[in-house]
Each structure stands twice: as structure tokens, then as C-alpha cells.
C-alpha positions as CSV (number, residue, x, y, z in Angstrom):
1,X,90.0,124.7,51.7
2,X,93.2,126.3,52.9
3,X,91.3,129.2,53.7
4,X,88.6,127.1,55.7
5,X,91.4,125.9,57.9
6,X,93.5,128.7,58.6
7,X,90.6,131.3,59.1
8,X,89.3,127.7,61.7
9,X,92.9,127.9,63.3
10,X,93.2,131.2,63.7
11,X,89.5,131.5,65.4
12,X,90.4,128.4,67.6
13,X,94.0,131.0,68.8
14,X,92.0,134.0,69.4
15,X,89.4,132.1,71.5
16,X,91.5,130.1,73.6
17,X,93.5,133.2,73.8
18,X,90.5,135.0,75.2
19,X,89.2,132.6,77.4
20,X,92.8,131.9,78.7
21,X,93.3,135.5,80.2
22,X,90.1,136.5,81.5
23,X,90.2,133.1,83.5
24,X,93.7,135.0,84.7
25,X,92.4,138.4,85.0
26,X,89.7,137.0,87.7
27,X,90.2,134.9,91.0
28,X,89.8,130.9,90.3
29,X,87.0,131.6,93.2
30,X,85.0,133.3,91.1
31,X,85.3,131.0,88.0
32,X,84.4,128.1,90.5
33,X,81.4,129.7,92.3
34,X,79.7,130.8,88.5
35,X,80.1,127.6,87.0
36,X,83.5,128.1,85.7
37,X,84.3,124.8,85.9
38,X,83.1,124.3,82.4
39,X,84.8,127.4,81.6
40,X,88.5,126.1,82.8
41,X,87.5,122.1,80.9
42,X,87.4,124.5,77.9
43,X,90.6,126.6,78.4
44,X,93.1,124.0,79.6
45,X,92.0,120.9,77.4
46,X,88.9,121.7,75.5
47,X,89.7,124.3,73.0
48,X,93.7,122.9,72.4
49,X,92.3,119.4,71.9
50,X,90.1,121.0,69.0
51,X,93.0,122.6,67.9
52,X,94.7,119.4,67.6
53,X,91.8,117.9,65.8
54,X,91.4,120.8,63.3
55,X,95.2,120.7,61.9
56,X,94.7,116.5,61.8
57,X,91.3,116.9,59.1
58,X,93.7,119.3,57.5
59,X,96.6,117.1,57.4
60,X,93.8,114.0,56.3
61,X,92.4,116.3,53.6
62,X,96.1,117.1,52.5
63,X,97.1,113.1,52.0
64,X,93.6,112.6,50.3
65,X,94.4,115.5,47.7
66,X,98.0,113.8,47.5
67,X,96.9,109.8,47.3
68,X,93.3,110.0,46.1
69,X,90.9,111.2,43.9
70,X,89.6,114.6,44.1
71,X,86.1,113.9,44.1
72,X,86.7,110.9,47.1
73,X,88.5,113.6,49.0
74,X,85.9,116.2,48.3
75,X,83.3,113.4,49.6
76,X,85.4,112.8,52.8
77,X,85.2,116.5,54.0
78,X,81.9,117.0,53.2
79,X,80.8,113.7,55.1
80,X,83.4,114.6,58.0
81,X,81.8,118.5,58.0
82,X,78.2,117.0,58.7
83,X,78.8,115.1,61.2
84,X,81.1,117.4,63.0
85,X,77.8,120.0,62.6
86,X,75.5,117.4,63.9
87,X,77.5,116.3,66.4
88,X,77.7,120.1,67.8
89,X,74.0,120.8,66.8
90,X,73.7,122.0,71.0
91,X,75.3,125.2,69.4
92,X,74.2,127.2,66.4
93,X,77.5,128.9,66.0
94,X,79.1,125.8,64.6
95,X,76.8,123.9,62.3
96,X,76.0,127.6,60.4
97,X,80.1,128.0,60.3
98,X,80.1,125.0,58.8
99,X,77.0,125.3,56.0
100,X,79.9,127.5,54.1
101,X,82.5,124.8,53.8
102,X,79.8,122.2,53.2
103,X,78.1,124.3,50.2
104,X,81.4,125.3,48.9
105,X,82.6,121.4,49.0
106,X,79.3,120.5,47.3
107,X,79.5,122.4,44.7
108,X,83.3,122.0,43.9
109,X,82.3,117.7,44.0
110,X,79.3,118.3,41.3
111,X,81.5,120.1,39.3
112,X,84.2,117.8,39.5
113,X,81.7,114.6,38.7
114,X,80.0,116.5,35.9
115,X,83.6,117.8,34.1
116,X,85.2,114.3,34.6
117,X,82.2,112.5,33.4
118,X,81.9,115.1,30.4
119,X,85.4,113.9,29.7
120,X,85.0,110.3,29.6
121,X,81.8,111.0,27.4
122,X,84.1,113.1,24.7
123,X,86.6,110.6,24.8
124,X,84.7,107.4,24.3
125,X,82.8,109.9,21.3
126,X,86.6,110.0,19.9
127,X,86.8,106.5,20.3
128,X,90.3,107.5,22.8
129,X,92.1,104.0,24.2
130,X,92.6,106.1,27.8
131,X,89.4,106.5,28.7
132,X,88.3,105.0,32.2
133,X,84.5,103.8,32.0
């Protein structure tokens, strides 16, 4: 996860960064008359909005792991990372991006459900007083 994010962060930087000096390098004529319009939307608001929107999952997924269960946080990001791919499904850049958190995520939650239910299972065997079924 805190790889996810910071390798997301850092691509959001360098693309913004990119975008924000060739739009310098080259006359605001030129951007205008080839459809840079869409080009500035991104570099002045798009891409620092998404910024903003990236490091506020992150903070989310930080209180989840901090004030909920593992697996419910687990859930959250993997619900939030499909619809973020199929709301950006115009692109293919983004949904395959984000097939690796979303396997990753998967498979972290099954093993989480299937060691915590293997638990509970062991500890009702033992007949143990803390067990949560």
C-alpha cells in the first residue's frame, strides 16, 4: 500500500511536472490553436486536483487501518480502486495501473478472511472464552 501511493504520487509530480514546462517552453498560441485547451485544464487544475485526491484515499486508508478492521479496510480500497478504473475506463493506462493494487488487495483480504476464520475455528476447537463467532 505505501508503495501504491508513493510510486502514484510521485508519477502524478513528474507528469504535472512535464506537462507544466512544455506548456512554458511553447507560445499559449500554439497550445490554443492544437487543442491545448484540454492540455492547460489538465496542468493548472486537472492533474493537482488528482494529486489532492490521491493523498486523501491515502489518508482514508490510513484512519481505516487505525479505526477498523483490516479486512473492511482492505474491502474499502479494493471497491474505491474499481470504481476509480471504471470511472477512467476512456483510458487504458489507468484501469491496467490499477489491476496491480486491486490483485494485490485481493489477495492480501482472502488471506486475511481465511487466517482469521482459521483462528476462530482453532479457538472454538479449544473451547477458548475470546473467540468472536
Amino acid at each position: 500500500m505505501l508503495i501504491q501511493f508513493h510510486l502514484a504520487a510521485i508519477g502524478h509530480i513528474v507528469v504535472w511536472l512535464i506537462m507544466f514546462f512544455e506548456l512554458m517552453q511553447h507560445p499559449f498560441e500554439e497550445w490554443n490553436s492544437a487543442g491545448g485547451g484540454l492540455l492547460i485544464v489538465f496542468v493548472f487544475p486537472g492533474i493537482p486536483i488528482s494529486f489532492g485526491i490521491l493523498v486523501a484515499v491515502y489518508i482514508l486508508f490510513r484512519w481505516l487501518l487505525a479505526y477498523a478492521d483490516f479486512g473492511f479496510a482492505l474491502a474499502i480500497m479494493i471497491s474505491l480502486n474499481v470504481l476509480h478504473a471504471l470511472l477512467m475506463s476512456f483510458t487504458i493506462f489507468v484501469p491496467a495501473r490499477l489491476a496491480i493494487p486491486i490483485v494485490l488487495y485481493s489477495f492480501a483480504l482472502y488471506h486475511y478472511r481465511t487466517t482469521w476464520l482459521c483462528a476462530q475455528i482453532q479457538a472454538r476447537e479449544n473451547k477458548d472464552p475470546t473467540y468472536v463467532w
